[in-house]
Every structure is written in C-alpha cells, then in structure tokens.
C-alpha positions in Angstrom: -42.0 45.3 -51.3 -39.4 45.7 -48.7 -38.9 43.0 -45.8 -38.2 45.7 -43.2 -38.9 49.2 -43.1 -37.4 51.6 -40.2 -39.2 54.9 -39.2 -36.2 57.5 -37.9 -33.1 58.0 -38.8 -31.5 58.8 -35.7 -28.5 57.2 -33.9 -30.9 54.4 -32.2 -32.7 54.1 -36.2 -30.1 53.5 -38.2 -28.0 51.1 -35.7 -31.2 49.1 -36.2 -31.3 49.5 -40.2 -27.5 48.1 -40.0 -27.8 45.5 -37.5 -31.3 44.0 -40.1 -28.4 44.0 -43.0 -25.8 42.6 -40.8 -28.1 39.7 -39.0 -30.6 38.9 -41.9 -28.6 39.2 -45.2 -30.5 38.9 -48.0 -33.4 40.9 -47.1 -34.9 44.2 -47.8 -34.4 47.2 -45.9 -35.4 50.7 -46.1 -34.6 53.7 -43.7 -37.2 56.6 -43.8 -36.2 59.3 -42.4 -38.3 62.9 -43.1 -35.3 65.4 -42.3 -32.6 66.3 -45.1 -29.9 64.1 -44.0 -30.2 61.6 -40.6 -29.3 62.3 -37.1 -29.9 66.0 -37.2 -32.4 66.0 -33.6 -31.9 64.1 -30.7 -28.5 62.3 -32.1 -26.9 65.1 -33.6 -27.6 67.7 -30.2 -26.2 66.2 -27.6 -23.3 66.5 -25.3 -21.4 63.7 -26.9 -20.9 61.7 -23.9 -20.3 58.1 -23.8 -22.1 57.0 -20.8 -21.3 54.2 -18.5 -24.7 53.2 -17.4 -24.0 53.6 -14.0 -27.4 55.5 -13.0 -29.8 53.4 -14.2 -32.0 50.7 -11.9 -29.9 47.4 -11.8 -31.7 44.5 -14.2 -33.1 47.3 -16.3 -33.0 47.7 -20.2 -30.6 50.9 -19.3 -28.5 49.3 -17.0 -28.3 46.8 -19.0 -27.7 47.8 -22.5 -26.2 51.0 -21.3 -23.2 48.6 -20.2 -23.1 46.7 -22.8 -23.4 49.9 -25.4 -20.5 51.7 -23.9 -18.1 48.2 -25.1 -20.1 48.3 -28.6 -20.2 52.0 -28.8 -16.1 52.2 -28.2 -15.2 49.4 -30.3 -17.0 50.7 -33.6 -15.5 54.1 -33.1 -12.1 52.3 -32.7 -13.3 49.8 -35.6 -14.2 52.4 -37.8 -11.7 55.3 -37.0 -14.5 57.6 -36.0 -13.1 60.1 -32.9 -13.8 59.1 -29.8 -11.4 58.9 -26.4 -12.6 57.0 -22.9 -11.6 60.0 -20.6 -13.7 59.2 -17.7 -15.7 61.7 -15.6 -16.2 62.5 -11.8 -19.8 62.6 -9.9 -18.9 65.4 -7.5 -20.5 65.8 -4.0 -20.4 69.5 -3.2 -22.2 69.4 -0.1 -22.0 67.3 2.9 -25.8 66.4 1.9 -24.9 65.2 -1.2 -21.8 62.2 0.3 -25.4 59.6 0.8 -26.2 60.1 -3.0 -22.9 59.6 -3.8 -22.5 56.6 -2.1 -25.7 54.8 -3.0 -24.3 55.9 -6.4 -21.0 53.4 -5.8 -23.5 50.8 -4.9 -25.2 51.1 -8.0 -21.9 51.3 -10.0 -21.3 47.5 -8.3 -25.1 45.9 -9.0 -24.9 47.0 -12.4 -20.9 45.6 -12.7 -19.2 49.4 -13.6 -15.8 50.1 -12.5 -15.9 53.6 -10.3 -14.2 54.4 -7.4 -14.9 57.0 -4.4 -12.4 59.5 -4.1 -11.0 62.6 -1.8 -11.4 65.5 -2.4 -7.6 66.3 -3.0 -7.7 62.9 -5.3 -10.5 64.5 -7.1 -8.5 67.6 -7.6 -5.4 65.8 -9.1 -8.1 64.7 -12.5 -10.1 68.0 -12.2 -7.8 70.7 -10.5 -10.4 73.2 -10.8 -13.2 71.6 -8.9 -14.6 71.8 -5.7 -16.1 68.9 -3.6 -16.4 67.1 -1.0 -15.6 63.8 -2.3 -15.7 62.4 -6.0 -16.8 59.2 -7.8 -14.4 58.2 -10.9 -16.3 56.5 -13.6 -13.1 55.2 -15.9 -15.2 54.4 -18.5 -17.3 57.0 -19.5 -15.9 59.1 -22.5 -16.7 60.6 -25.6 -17.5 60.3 -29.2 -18.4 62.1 -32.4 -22.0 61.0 -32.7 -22.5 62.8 -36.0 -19.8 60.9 -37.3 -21.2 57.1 -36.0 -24.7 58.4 -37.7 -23.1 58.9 -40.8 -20.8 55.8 -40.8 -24.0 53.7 -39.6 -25.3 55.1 -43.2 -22.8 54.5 -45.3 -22.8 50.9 -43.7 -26.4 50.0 -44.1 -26.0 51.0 -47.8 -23.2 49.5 -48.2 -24.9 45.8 -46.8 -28.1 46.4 -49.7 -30.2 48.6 -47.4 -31.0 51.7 -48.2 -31.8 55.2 -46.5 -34.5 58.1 -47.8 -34.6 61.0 -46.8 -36.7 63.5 -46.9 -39.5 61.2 -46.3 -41.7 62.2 -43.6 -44.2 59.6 -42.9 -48.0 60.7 -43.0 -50.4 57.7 -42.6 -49.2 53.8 -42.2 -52.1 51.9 -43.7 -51.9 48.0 -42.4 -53.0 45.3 -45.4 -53.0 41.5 -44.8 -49.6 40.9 -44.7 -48.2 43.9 -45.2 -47.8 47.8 -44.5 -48.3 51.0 -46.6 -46.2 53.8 -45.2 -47.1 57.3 -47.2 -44.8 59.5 -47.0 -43.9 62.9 -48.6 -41.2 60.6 -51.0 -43.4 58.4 -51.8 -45.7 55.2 -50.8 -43.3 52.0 -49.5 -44.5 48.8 -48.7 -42.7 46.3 -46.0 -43.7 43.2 -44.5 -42.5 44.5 -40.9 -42.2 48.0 -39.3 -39.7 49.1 -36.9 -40.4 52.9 -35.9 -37.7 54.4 -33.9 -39.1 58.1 -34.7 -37.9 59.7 -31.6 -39.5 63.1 -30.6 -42.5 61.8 -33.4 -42.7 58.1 -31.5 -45.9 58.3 -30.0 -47.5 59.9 -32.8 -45.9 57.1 -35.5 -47.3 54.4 -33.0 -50.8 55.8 -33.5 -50.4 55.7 -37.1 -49.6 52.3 -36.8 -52.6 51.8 -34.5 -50.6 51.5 -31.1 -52.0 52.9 -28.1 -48.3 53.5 -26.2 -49.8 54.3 -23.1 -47.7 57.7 -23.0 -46.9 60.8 -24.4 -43.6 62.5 -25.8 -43.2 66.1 -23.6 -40.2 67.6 -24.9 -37.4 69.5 -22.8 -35.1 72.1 -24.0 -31.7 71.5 -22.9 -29.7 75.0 -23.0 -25.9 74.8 -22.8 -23.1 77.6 -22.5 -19.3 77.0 -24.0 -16.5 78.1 -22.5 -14.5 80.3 -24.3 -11.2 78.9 -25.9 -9.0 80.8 -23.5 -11.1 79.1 -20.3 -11.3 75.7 -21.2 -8.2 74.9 -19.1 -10.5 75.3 -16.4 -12.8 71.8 -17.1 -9.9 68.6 -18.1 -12.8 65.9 -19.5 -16.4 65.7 -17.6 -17.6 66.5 -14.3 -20.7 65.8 -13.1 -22.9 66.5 -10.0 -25.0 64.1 -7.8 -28.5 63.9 -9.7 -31.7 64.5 -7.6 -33.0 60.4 -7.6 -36.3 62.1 -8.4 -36.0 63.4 -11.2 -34.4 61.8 -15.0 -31.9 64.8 -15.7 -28.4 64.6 -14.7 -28.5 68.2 -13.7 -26.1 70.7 -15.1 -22.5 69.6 -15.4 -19.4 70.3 -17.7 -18.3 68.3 -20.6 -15.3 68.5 -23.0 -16.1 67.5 -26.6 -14.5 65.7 -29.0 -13.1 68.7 -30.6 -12.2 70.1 -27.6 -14.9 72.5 -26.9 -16.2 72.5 -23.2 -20.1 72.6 -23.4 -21.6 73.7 -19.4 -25.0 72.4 -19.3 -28.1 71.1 -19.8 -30.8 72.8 -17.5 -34.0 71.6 -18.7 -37.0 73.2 -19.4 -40.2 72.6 -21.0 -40.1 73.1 -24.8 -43.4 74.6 -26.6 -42.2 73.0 -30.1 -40.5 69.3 -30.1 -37.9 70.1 -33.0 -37.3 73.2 -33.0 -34.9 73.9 -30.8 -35.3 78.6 -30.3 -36.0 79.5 -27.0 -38.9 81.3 -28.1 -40.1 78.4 -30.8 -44.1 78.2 -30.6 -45.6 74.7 -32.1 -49.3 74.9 -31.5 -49.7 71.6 -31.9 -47.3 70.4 -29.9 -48.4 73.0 -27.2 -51.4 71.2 -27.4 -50.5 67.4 -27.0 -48.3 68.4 -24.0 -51.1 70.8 -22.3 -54.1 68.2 -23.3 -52.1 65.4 -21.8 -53.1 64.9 -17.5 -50.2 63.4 -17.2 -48.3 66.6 -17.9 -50.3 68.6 -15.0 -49.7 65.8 -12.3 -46.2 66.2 -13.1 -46.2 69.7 -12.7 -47.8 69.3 -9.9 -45.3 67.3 -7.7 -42.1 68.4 -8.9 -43.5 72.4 -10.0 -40.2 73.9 -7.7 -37.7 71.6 -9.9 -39.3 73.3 -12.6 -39.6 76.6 -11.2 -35.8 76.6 -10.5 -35.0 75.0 -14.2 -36.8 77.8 -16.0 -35.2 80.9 -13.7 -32.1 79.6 -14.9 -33.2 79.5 -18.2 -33.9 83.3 -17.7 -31.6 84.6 -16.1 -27.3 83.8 -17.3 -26.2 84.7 -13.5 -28.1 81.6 -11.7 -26.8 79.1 -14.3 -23.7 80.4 -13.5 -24.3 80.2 -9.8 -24.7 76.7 -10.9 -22.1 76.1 -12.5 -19.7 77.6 -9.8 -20.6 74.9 -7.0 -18.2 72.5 -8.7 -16.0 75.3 -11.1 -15.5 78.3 -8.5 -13.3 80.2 -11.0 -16.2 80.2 -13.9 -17.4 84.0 -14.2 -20.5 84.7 -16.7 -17.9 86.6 -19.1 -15.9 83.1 -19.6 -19.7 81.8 -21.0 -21.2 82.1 -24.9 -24.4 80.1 -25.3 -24.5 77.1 -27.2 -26.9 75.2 -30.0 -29.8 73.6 -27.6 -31.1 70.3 -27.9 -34.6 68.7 -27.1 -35.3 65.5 -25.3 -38.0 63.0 -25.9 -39.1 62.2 -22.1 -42.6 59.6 -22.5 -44.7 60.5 -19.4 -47.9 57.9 -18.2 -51.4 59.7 -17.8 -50.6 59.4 -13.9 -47.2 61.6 -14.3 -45.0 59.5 -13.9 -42.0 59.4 -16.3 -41.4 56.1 -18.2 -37.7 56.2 -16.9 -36.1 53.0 -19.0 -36.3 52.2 -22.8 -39.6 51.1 -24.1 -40.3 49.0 -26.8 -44.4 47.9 -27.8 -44.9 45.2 -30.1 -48.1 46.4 -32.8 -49.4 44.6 -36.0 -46.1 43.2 -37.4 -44.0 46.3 -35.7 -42.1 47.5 -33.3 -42.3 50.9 -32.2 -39.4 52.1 -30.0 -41.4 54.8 -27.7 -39.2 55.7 -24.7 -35.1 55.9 -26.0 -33.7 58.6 -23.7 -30.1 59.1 -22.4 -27.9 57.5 -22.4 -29.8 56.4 -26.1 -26.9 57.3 -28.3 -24.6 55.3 -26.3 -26.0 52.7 -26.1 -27.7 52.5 -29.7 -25.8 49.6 -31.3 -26.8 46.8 -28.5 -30.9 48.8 -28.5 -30.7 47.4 -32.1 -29.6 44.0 -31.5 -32.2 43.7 -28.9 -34.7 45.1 -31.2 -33.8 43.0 -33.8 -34.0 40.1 -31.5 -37.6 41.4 -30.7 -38.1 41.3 -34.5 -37.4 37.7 -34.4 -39.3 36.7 -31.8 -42.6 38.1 -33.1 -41.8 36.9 -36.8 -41.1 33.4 -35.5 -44.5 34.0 -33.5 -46.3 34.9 -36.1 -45.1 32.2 -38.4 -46.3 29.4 -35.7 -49.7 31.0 -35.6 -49.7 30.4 -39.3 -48.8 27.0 -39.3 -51.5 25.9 -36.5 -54.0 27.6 -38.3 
C-alpha cells in the first residue's frame, strides 16, 4: 500500500509528487499518470511564459501563488540548470480606449506587490522597437522557461526521493475501502491511504470517480498559434502583450519568444470538440457531449457569443489573426506566419456560466482533487504543491482527531 497516490502527471502533478517526498520523507508515493511519458497536455503546450501574476484578483490563490511561483519557479530553473531567462514583457495599449485598462492594470500590479512600471510610447519602443502603442506597462519579472524540461527534472527528482512515477496508467474506477483507496488502472490496481488528483483536462471526471461532486465542468479551448519565420523574428525582442478584455479569462493574442528562440504569435481561443486532442478538426463524441449537455456551457454562450464569434473567424480565416496581430506588430504580413502545434486549456465553468476564474481545490474522502489549475498553472506549480500538500496535512491531522475522540 502506498501512503500517497497522485492522479496526473502534469507540471502542477508532479511538483506535488516531489514536494510529498521532499516534506514527508519516509512515506510512499506513487505518480499515475495514463500518457507515455508526463507533461505531454496542458504542461508540455504552452507558450512557455513565466508569469508574474499581475492579473489576477488581489488576495486570491492566483495572485497569490502566482507571485510566489514566479520566485520558486526561477530559482529551480537556476537550481537545477534547466533554461530559463527573466526577460520581462510589455502590456500594450493600442488604442486610446484601452490607457483605463492599462492603468487599473498598474493598480493591480501594486495590490498584489509586482514591480511594473507605465511607460511612453517611445519608452516602449526602445524594449520592443517594432511595436505600436499608445503607452506600455513593463512587467520586469515575467520571463521564460523550458517547461518540458522542469517536468522531466520534477521526475527524475521524485524518483530520486523513493517515489515513484507510472505511466501509462490511465485510471478507470477509484473504489474507496475503510481506510483506503483502490485506483484501477490500465497498469494495474494501486492502493494509497490518501488521493491527490491533479488530472487536468480529466479533473472533473477523476473527482467523480472519487465520488466528488466539483460543482463544475472542464470545457476545453483550443489555443492556435502561428511562428514567425526565422528570418522575422527580429521583429518581436521577448513578449508583448495586449490589454485583456476584464470579462473574459484569455489574455488575448500576443507574441512570445521561446526559450529556444522561436517567436510563437498567439493564442486565440476557441471551443475544442475533443479535450486532448489537439487537430482542428478532432471530434470526441464524448467530450462533445459533456460540454453540449452541461447549461452552464449555453449561458456562457449566451453572454459573451460575439467574443466567441470573433475567436472562431480568426480561427478560420489566417488574414484576421493577422489583422490581430498587426495592432501591436505593424510590419507582421501573413507570409512572415507558419502555424504552430495547438494546445488545449482546461477552463471549469459553474452550471450558471460563469467561469471558475482562480485555482480550485475540493477536499473528498481522504483526497484532494485539484479541479480548476489554469494559467498561469505551470508557473506557478511548485508553491500549488506546497499549498496542496499543506491541504494534505490539514485533513490528515483532521481526520486523525476525529479518530481519537471517537
């Protein structure tokens, strides 16, 4: 029997697999993860930003631990000499519209304690020569990182601390026994004392194996990107971002340089008929169904049906995202674009349509089932598992006291 087992092996999984080995030596811990090797979804197609946690509502779990994970997140790269560089990125106001955004944007920077500074627009052009704006926010410590790479050291480092990771294990039924869990999967039956599931696009369907009603549903979104060809990637320095619509979770399309130097131009975001597979034209007919049966999907098509209008037009048609793209590049032309691998998000969204918009975490029968992890997820992964693992203890302890007075 193992102490702990963790469902997922993404970035936010195995940071809690290592952080059980590295808090509670001496116990068992097993990572099941049902893909061929770990962080091949959400961890593994992303744009490879650090974030600084500057969007996110001051006092939440995002603000909080999104701080927070940008320190952790910079000093295990450096620690473990995985590639990474704090370049910094601009928020750029195109429009005279947008200067309010912007602004409230340097308010939040302060409340949630993030360096960033308004800029001209000639300031803005000395970082980012190519842009065009109004005025700029510099974020100094937003940067990026070869996410791959901390999945695979995370690995390496949980195995190395007695835990171990199995792959190819996809879970099919959790069966709960006094004082105990049996998770079947298709390596195998395991038995653990304690379940942490951190299954990602799966996390609502794990929690209702493990007989949690998470009050939400996972509706995936396709995130396309273009790259710039090799010869045009003088045009974008590091990252450059536009003002996000407050109503909506996406950051809207923007331009970010990779850690191997590529310059991805994206994501738009559009709704995804399959949650891991990532074709334009994928078909899941069970995951059609969970998004179409859910009412929450339709009241959230209802209010914000032109945001999606305008996401999916751009999805069609190469010209509009490079309309896009040219409010804050001018000198991008659709011939300096070759599309990209796509990535899928995990958004949880309530049965009233509204979107869970910070990191959830539900306590079940001796588990933990992390059921809302979206951006900036990856960057902030190493202090999500502390506080998860602090969860752990908590409900442990809890559970032990309940015991005892019995």
């Amino acid at each position: 029997m193992h102490d702990y087992a963790v469902i997922g092996g993404g970035i936010v999984g195995l940071a809690v697999a290592y952080e059980l080995t590295r808090q509670m030596p001496g116990c068992t811990v097993v990572l099941l993860e049902k893909e061929r090797s770990v962080g091949l979804h959400q961890s593994g197609r992303n744009s490879g930003v650090i974030h600084s946690g500057i969007y996110y509502k001051p006092g939440s779990l995002r603000a909080k631990l999104g701080r927070e994970g940008n320190r952790a997140m910079v000093a295990f790269c450096r620690e473990h000499g995985i590639a990474h560089e704090v370049c910094g990125k601009l928020i750029a106001a195109v429009e005279e519209s947008e200067l309010p955004g912007l602004r409230a944007l340097a308010e939040r920077a302060k409340a949630n304690g993030i360096e960033a500074r308004l800029l001209t627009a000639p300031e803005a052009r000395e970082i980012e020569p190519h842009l065009s704006c109004r005025q700029a926010l510099l974020v100094p410590s937003a940067g990026i990182a070869d996410f791959p790479g901390v999945c695979r050291k995370l690995e390496d480092l949980i195995e190395t601390h007695g835990g171990s990771v199995v792959t190819g294990a996809g879970v099919s039924r959790i069966l709960t026994n006094p004082g105990s869990h049996w998770i079947i999967t298709a390596r195998g039956d395991f038995e653990a004392r304690f379940i942490i599931a951190c299954a990602g696009l799966q996390s609502d369907r794990v929690a209702k194996m493990g007989d949690l009603a998470p009050g939400a549903r996972i509706i995936p979104f396709r995130g396309e990107y273009f790259e710039l060809r090799p010869e045009r990637r003088s045009l974008v320095r590091n990252l450059i971002y536009p003002v996000p619509n407050p109503e909506f979770p996406f950051l809207g399309v923007h331009f970010t340089r990779g850690i191997d130097g590529h310059v991805h131009a994206g994501p738009n975001a559009v709704l995804s008929y399959a949650r891991e597979r990532y074709s334009k034209f994928a078909l899941s007919p069970s995951d059609m169904a969970s998004t179409f049966t859910w009412p929450g999907f339709w009241r959230m098509a209802a209010a914000h049906w032109r945001f999606g209008l305008t996401e999916m037009l751009r999805s069609i048609s190469k010209r509009r995202f490079v309309e896009t793209l040219q409010r804050l590049v001018p000198e991008v032309r659709s011939r300096d674009l070759v599309r990209a691998e796509s990535g899928i998000r995990a958004q949880a969204l309530k049965a009233d349509g509204t979107l869970v918009d910070d990191f959830l975490v539900l306590e079940g029968e001796r588990s933990l089932h992390v059921c809302n992890a979206p951006s900036p997820a990856a960057t902030a992964s190493l202090e999500i598992a502390c506080y998860v693992v602090g969860e752990v203890a908590r409900v442990t302890s809890a559970v032990t006291v309940r015991k005892k007075a019995s």
